[in-house]
C-alpha positions in Angstrom: 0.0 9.9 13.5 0.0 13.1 16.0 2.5 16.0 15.4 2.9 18.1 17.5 5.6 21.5 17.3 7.7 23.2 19.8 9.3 26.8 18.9 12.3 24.5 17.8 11.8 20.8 17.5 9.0 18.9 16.1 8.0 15.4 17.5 5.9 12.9 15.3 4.7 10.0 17.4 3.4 7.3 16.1 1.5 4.4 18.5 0.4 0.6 18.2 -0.6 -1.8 20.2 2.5 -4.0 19.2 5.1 -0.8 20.2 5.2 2.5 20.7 7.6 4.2 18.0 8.8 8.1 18.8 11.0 10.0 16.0 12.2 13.5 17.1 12.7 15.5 13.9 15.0 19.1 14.7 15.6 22.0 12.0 18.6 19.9 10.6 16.2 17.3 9.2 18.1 14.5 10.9 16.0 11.9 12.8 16.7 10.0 15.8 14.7 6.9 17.1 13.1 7.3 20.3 14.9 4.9 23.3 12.3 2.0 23.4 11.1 1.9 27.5 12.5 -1.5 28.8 10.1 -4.1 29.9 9.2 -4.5 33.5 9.6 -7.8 35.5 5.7 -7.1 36.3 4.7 -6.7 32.5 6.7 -10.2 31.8 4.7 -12.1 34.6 1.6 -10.5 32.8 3.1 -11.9 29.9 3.4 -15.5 31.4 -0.3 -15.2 32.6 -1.4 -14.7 29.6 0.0 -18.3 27.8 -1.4 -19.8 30.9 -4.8 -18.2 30.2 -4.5 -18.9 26.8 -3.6 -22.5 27.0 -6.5 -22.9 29.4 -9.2 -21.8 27.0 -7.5 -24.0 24.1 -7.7 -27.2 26.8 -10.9 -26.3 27.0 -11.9 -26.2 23.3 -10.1 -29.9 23.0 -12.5 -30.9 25.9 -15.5 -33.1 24.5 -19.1 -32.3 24.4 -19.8 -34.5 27.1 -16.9 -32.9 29.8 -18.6 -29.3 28.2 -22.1 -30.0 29.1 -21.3 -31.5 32.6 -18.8 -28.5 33.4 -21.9 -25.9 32.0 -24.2 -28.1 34.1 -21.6 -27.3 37.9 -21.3 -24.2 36.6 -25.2 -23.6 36.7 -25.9 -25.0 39.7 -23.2 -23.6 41.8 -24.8 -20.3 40.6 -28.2 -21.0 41.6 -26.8 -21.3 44.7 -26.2 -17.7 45.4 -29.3 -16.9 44.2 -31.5 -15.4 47.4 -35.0 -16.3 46.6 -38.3 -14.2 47.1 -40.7 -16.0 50.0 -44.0 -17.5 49.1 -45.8 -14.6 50.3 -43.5 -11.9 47.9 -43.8 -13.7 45.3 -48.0 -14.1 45.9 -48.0 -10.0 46.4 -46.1 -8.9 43.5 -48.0 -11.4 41.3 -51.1 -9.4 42.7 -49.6 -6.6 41.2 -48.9 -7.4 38.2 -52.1 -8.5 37.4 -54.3 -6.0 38.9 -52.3 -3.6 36.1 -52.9 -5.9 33.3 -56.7 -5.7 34.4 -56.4 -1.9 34.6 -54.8 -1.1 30.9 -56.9 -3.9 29.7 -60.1 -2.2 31.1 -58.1 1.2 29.4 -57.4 0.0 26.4 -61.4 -1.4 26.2 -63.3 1.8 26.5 -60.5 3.9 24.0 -61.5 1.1 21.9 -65.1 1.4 22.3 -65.0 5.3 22.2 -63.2 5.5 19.0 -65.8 2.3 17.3 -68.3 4.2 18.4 -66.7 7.5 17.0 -65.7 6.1 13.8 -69.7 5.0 13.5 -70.9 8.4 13.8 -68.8 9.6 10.9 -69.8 7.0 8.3 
């Protein structure tokens, strides 16, 4: 609930998702219901989509595993379609990359290892 005052009225508004509900309160203390807005021949064909969408997904919850799998199945394919694919010699140069960095932090991570053992032997 929002209130909010002019020097001589004060409005309460109240909103839901189902409706939107307006009272307008004035010094006599008498309220008076907000007109409701009319719906719109666009928000009725929204309306309309909406069953349709909805009675789509329930057909396709009555639909059996079988029909489910083999629509999953189109459904993959036709998406590794648009996939645009690296060339053999990409794919051979970034691989080079990768593991030259792995050898790297691995070559890293083996002398802080060995500088710390040897370290931690000096102390005890």
């Amino acid at each position: 609930m929002a209130k909010k005052k002019n020097l001589t009225k004060e409005v309460e508004v109240s909103e839901t998702k189902e409706n939107l509900d307006a009272v307008v309160v004035t010094d006599e203390s008498v309220s008076k219901p907000a007109k409701q807005p009319k719906a719109k021949k666009e928000d009725k064909k929204a309306d309309k989509g909406d069953k349709k969408a909805n009675k789509k997904a329930k057909d396709k919850n009555k639909e059996g595993f079988g029909k489910k799998i083999k629509r999953k199945g189109k459904e993959t394919v036709s998406e590794l379609k648009k996939v645009t694919w690296p060339s053999f010699s990409d794919v051979c140069k970034k691989t080079g990359v990768v593991l030259s960095v792995v050898v790297l932090f691995g070559l890293i991570l083996f002398g802080l290892d060995a500088l710390f053992g040897f370290l931690f032997g000096l102390l005890t």
